[in-house]
C-alpha positions in Angstrom: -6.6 -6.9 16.8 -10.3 -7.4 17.2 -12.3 -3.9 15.6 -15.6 -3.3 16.6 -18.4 -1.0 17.4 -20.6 -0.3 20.7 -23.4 1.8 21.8 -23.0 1.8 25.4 -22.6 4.3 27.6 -18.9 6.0 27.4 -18.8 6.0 31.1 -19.3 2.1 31.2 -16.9 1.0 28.8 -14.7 -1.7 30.5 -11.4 -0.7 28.6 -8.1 0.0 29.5 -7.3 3.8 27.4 -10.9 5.6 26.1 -9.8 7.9 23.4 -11.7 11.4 22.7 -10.3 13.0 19.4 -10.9 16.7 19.5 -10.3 19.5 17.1 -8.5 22.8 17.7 -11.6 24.5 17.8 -13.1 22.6 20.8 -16.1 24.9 21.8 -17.5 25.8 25.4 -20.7 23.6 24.5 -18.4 20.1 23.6 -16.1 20.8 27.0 -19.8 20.9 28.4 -21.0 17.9 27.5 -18.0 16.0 28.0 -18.3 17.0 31.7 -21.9 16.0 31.8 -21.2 12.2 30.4 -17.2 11.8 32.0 -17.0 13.9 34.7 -15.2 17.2 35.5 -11.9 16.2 35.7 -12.4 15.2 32.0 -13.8 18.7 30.6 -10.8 20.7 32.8 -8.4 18.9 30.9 -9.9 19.7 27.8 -10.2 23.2 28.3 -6.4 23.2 28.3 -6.2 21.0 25.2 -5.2 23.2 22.5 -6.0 20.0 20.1 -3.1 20.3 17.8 -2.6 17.1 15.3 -0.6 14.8 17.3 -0.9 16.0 20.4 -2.4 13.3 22.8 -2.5 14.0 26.9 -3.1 11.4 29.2 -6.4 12.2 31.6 -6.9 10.1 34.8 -11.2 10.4 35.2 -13.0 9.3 38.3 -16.2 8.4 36.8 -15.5 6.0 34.1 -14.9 2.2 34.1 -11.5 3.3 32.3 -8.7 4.0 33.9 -7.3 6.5 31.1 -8.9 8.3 28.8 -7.1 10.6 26.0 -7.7 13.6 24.2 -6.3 13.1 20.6 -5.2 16.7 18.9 -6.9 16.5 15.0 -5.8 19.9 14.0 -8.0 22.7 13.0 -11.9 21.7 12.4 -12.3 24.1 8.6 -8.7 21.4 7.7 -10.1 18.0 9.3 -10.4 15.1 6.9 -9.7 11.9 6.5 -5.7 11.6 7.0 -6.0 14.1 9.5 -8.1 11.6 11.5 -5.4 8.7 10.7 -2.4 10.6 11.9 -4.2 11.7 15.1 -5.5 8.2 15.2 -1.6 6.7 14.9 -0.4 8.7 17.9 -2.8 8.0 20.0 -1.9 4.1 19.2 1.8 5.1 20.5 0.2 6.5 23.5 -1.8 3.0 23.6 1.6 1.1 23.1 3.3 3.3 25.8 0.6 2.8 28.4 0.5 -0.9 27.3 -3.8 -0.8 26.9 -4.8 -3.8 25.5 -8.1 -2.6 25.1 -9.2 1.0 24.0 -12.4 2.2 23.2 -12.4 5.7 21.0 -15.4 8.2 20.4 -16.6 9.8 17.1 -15.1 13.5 16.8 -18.0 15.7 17.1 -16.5 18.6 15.2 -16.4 18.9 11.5 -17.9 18.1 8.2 -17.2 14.5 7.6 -19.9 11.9 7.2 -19.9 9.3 9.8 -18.5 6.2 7.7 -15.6 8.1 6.5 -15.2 9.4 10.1 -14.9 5.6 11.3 -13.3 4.2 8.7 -10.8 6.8 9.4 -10.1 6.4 13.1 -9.7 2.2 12.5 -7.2 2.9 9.7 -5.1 5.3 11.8 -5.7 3.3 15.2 -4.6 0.2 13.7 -1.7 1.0 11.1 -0.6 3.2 13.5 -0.8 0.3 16.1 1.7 -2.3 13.4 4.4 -3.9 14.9 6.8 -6.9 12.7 7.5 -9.2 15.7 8.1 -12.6 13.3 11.4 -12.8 14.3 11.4 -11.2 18.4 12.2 -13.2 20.9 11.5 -11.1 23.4 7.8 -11.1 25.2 7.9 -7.2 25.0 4.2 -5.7 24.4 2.5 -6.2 20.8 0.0 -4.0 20.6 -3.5 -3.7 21.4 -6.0 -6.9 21.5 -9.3 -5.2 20.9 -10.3 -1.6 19.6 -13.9 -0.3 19.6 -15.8 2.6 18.4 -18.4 4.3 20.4 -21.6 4.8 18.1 -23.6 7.2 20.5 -26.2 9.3 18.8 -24.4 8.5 15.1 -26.0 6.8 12.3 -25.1 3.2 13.4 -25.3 1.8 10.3 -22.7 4.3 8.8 -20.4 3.8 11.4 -20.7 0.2 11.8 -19.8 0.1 7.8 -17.5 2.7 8.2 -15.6 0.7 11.2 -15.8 -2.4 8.8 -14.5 -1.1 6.1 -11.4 0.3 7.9 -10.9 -2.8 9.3 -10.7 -4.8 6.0 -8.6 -2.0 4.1 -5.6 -1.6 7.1 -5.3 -5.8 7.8 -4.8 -6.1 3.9 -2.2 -3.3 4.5 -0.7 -5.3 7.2 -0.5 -8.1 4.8 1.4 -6.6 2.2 3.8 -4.8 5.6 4.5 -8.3 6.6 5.7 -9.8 2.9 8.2 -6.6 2.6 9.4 -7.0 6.4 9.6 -10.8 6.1 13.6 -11.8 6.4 15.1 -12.9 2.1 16.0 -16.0 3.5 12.1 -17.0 4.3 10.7 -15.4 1.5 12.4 -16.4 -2.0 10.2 -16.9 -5.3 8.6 -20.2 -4.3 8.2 -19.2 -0.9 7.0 -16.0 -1.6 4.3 -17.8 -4.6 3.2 -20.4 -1.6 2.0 -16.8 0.5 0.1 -15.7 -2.0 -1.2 -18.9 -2.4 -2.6 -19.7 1.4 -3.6 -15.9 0.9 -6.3 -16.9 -2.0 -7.3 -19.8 -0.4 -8.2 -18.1 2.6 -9.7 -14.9 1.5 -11.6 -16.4 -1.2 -9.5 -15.2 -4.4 -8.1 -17.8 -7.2 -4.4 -18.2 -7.4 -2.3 -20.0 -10.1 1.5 -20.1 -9.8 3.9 -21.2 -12.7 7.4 -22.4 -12.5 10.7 -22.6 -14.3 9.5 -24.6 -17.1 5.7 -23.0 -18.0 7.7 -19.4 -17.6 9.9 -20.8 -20.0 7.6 -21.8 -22.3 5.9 -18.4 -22.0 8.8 -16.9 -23.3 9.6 -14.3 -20.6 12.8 -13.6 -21.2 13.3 -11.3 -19.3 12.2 -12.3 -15.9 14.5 -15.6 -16.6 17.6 -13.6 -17.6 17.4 -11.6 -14.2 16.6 -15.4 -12.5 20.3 -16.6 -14.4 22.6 -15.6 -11.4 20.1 -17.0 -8.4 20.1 -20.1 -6.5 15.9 -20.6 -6.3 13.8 -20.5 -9.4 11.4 -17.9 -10.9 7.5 -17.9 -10.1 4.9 -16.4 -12.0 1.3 -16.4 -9.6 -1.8 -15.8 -11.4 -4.3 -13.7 -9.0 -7.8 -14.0 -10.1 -10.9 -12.1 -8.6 -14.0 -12.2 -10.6 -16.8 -12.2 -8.7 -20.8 -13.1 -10.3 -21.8 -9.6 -10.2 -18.5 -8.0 -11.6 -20.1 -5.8 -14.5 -16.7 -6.0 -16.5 -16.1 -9.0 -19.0 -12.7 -7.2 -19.8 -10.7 -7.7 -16.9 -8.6 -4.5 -15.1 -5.4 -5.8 -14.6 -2.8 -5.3 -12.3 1.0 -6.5 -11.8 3.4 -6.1 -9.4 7.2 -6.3 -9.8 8.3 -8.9 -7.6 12.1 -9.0 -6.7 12.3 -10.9 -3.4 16.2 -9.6 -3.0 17.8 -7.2 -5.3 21.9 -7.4 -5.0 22.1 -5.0 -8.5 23.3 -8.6 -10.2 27.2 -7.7 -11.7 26.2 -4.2 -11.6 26.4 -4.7 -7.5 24.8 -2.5 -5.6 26.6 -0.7 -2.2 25.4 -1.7 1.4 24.8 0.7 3.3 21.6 2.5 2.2 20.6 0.8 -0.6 21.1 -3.4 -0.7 20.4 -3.3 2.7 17.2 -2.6 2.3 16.5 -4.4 -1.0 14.3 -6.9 0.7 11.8 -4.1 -0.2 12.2 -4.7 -3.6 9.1 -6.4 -3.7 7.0 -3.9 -1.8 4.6 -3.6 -5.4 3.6 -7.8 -5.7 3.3 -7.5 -1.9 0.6 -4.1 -2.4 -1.2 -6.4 -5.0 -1.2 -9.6 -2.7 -2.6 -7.0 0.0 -4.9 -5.5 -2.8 -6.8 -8.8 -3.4 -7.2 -9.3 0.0 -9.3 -5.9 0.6 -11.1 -6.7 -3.0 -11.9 -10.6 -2.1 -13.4 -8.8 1.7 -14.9 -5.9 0.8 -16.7 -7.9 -2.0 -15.6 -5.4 -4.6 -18.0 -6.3 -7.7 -15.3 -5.9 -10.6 -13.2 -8.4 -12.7 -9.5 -8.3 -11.8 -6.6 -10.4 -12.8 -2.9 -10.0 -10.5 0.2 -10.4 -12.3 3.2 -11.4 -9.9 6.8 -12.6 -11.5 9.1 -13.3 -9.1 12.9 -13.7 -8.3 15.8 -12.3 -6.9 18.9 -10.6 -8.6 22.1 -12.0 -8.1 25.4 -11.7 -9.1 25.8 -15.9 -9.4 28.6 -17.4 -12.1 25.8 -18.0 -15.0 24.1 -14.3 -14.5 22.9 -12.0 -16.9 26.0 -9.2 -17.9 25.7 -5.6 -19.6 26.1 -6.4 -23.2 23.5 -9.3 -22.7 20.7 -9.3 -25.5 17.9 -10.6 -24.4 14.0 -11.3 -26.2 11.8 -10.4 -24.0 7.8 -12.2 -23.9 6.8 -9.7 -26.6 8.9 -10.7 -29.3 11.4 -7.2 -28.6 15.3 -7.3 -28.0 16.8 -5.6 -25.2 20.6 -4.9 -24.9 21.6 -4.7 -21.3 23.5 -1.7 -20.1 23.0 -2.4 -16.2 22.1 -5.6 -14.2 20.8 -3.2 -11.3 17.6 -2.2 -14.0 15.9 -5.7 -13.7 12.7 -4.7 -12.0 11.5 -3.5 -15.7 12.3 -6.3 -17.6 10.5 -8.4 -14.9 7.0 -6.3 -15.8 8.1 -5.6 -19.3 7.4 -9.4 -19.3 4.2 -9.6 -17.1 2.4 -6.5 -19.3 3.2 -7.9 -22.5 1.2 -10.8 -21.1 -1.8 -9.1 -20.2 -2.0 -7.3 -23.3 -2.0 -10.3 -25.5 -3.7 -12.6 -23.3 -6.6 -10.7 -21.6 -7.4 -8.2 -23.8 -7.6 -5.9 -20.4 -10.0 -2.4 -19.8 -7.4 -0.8 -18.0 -3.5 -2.2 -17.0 -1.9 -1.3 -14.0 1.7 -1.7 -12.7 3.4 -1.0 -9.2 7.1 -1.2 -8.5 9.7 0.2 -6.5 10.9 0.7 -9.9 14.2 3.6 -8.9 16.0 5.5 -6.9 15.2 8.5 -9.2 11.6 8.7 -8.3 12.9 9.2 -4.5 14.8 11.5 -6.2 12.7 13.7 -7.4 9.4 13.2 -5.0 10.9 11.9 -1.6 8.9 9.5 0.3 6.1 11.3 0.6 4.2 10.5 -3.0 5.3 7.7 -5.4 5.5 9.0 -8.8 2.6 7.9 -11.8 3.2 8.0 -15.5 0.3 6.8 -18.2 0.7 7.2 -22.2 -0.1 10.7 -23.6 -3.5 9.9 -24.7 -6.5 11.9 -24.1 -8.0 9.2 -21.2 -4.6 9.4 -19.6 -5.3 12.7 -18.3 -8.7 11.2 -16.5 -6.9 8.7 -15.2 -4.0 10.1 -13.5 -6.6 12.5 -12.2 -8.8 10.0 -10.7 -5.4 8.4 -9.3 -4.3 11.4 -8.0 -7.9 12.0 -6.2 -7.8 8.5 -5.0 -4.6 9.3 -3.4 -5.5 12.1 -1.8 -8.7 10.6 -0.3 -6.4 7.9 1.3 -3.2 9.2 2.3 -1.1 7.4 -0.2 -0.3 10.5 -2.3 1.2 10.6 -6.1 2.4 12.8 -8.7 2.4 13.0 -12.3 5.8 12.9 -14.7 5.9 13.9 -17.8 6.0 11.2 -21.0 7.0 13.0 -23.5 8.1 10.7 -26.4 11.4 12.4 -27.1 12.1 10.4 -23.2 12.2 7.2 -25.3 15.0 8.2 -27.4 17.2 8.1 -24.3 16.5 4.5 -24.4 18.1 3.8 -28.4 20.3 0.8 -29.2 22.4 0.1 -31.8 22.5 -3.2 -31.5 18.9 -4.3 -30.3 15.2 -2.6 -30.0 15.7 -0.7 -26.8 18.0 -0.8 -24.0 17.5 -1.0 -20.4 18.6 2.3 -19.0 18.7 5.5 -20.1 21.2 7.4 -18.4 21.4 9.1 -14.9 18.9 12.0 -16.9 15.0 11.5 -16.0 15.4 7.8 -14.9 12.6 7.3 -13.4 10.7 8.5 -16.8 13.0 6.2 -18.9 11.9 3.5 -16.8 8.4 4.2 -17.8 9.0 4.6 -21.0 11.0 1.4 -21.5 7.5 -0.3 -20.0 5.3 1.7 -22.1 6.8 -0.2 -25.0 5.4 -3.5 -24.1 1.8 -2.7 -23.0 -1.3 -2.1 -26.0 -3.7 -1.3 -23.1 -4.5 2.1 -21.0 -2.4 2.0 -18.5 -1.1 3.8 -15.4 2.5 2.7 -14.2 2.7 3.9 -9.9 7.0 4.0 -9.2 6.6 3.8 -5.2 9.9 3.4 -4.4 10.0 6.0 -1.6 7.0 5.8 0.7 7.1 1.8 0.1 9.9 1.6 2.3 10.7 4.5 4.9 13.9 4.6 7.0 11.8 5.9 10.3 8.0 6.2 11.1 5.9 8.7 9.6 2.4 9.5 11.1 0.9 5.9 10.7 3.3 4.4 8.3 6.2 2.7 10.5 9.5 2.0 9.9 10.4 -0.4 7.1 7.5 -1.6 4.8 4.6 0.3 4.7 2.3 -1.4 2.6 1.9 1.8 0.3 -0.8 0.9 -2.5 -2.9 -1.5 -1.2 -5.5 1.1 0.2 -5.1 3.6 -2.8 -5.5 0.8 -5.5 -9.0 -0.3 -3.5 -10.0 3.5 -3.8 -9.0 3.8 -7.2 -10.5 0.7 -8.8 -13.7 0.8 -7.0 -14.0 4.3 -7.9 -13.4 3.1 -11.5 -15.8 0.5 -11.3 -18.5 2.8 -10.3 -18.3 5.6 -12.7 -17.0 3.6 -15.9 -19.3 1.6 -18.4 -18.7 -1.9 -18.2 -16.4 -3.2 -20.6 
């Protein structure tokens, strides 16, 4: 989909659906003026518009070049910000969809506080995530979407909005990026496929990629992403993502890894169908958010130095794979007994971190996973769950997460790391074990990968609202790409108030 802006006339806009989001506090003066630029038939229909968030309704105008224009309901004007304009923004795509409008135009809200650039950026985001469809694998020539969306500038700072429209652009297409690698099929996308992605993805947004295989991950030592490899057909990967641009201010590089399990069966310790291996090709929704990530930070030209960390396989229960009672040494020089094949994600990043820490010397660590079915547990799909070491900077970085989150849409939610956690994870027999009961699992989890990082670090569980059984405001069905816009937020935000290190 083409994104753009224009200054002409809302009358004369040659599209096929113009969209007029509206508050519920539409006063006498707005219903005014929209009869003075699109008619009457236009400002009668928005006198009865109670402009609820959601609500779209269809208006058949006279005077303009479009055939349809929409009111789009943004709730209450004192509530409206910038998820409020995404969620009106992704109805008003399904309205597009239904009316099959291959080009829309949509005007700037003229009701509440928000400046201009976060207004546009807002409307794109929500128009155009909202707009996602997967069609890889259709057959059918049903209608895909929009071809062209465009923003009316009018009397509003054009540079703002112009940067604004940009911006959204950039930050939803990465999102679409990382969609597409969790909804691609596990027969197209195993570890080498899935390294040769990322790969054509540096080369053609401009960030450096380095994949390893078998052997050099061997050599490495990473135990731990080669026991989980054992019962697989296809080899691991291990792509290097580098984005360091001349003007990044930070010698010590933030870095950020993503737990990469193309397929997850559970290994021996199999997991059920229905409603849970069937949708383990979302297993790796975190790698695909970084792959996304560097996309938005190689286009929006994001001056800061970041390395990716991406080790890759699938889990399966093959003749020579990995069993509970296994002991295996992981990158970092630790044992780990085994109690379940089904916890592989962590030894997979256990790996990976242990890696940054000794090898880059990193400012701040990262790691995103759909790491367990305990963090759906306890937060649902509407916020993926963040844990960080019980240091003093932790509390300003899960608080600058958090805000991040909530300026985006991608919410998340603190657990508790309290060290008497990491007793749940004692072995007799090696350093650690894998699991650590049924109890707090999805803290266990973060313990177990607090043990092999030396760096400040922030570890982001999203395994509910990466993958979502139905569509929810402008997140669709299946992968949602959650991550790629908060990360963006989060590290530029970091970049800009943090001395360079």
């Amino acid at each position: 989909m083409t994104v753009s802006t224009t200054s002409n006339a809302p009358v004369d806009l040659d599209v096929d659906l113009l969209l007029i989001p509206v508050t519920q506090d539409l006063s006498d003066s707005l219903i005014h003026a929209l009869s003075n630029r699109l008619g009457a038939a236009l400002s009668r229909a928005a006198a009865d518009f109670e402009g609820k968030e959601g609500d779209v309704r269809v208006v058949y105008p006279e005077t303009t070049v479009a055939p349809r224009a929409a009111f789009v309901g943004l709730g209450a004007a004192a509530d409206l910000d910038a998820d409020a304009v995404r969620r009106g923004m992704a109805a008003a795509s399904e309205t597009a969809r239904t009316h099959e409008a291959e080009a829309v135009a949509c005007l700037l809200p003229e009701e509440g506080g928000m400046d201009d650039d976060t207004t546009a950026q807002a409307l794109v985001e929500g128009f155009v995530l909202g707009a996602y469809q997967y069609r890889r694998y259709k057959t059918d020539d049903g209608f895909s979407g929009p071809d062209s969306f465009v923003v009316h500038v009018d009397e509003h700072e054009e540079a703002a909005v112009r940067s604004g429209t940009e911006r959204g652009r950039r930050l939803a297409e990465a999102t679409g990026t990382a969609r597409d690698l969790v909804n691609r099929s596990p027969h197209d996308k195993t570890a080498e496929a899935f390294a040769r992605l990322v790969a054509e993805s540096g080369a053609k947004h401009g960030y450096d990629v380095e994949t390893w295989g078998e052997d050099r991950i061997r050599e490495e030592g990473m135990g731990g992403l080669l026991a989980v490899n054992r019962g697989s057909f296809d080899p691991p990967t291990f792509s290097l993502l580098r984005w360091q641009p001349d003007d990044a201010p930070n010698e010590r590089p933030i870095v950020v890894v993503g737990k990469g399990v193309m397929f997850d069966t559970g290994g021996l310790s199999l997991k059920d169908t229905k409603g849970s291996m069937d949708k383990m090709k979302s297993d790796m929704g975190g790698a695909a958010a970084v792959v996304g990530l560097f996309e938005a930070l190689a286009d929006l030209q994001v001056p800061l130095n970041v390395v990716g960390l991406l080790p890759a396989t699938d889990n399966r229960p093959g003749r020579k794979a990995y069993v509970p009672g296994d002991v295996i040494e992981m990158h970092s020089g630790a044992t780990v007994e085994v109690m379940n094949t089904d916890a592989e994600g962590r030894l997979l990043l256990a790996d990976a971190l242990s890696y940054a820490s000794s090898t880059y010397d990193p400012a701040l660590v990262v790691d995103v996973a759909t790491l367990t079915g305990s963090c759906i547990v306890a937060l649902g799909t509407k916020a993926a769950g963040v844990m960080a070491s019980e240091t003093d900077a932790a509390a300003e970085r899960l608080y600058a997460i958090q805000r991040a989150g909530e300026r985006t849409g991608e919410r998340v939610h603190p657990l508790p790391m309290f060290e008497e956690y990491k007793e749940l994870l004692d072995s007799t027999v090696a350093d650690l074990t894998n699991v650590g009961g049924s109890a707090a699992g999805a803290i266990t989890a973060g313990k177990f990968l607090e043990h092999f990082v030396e760096a400040p670090w922030l570890h982001l569980d999203v395994a509910g609202p990466a993958f979502l059984d139905e569509p929810s405001g402008y997140a669709p069905k299946g992968g949602t790409g959650f991550g790629v816009r908060l990360l963006a937020d989060y590290l530029e935000t970091y970049g800009a108030t943090h001395t360079p290190a």
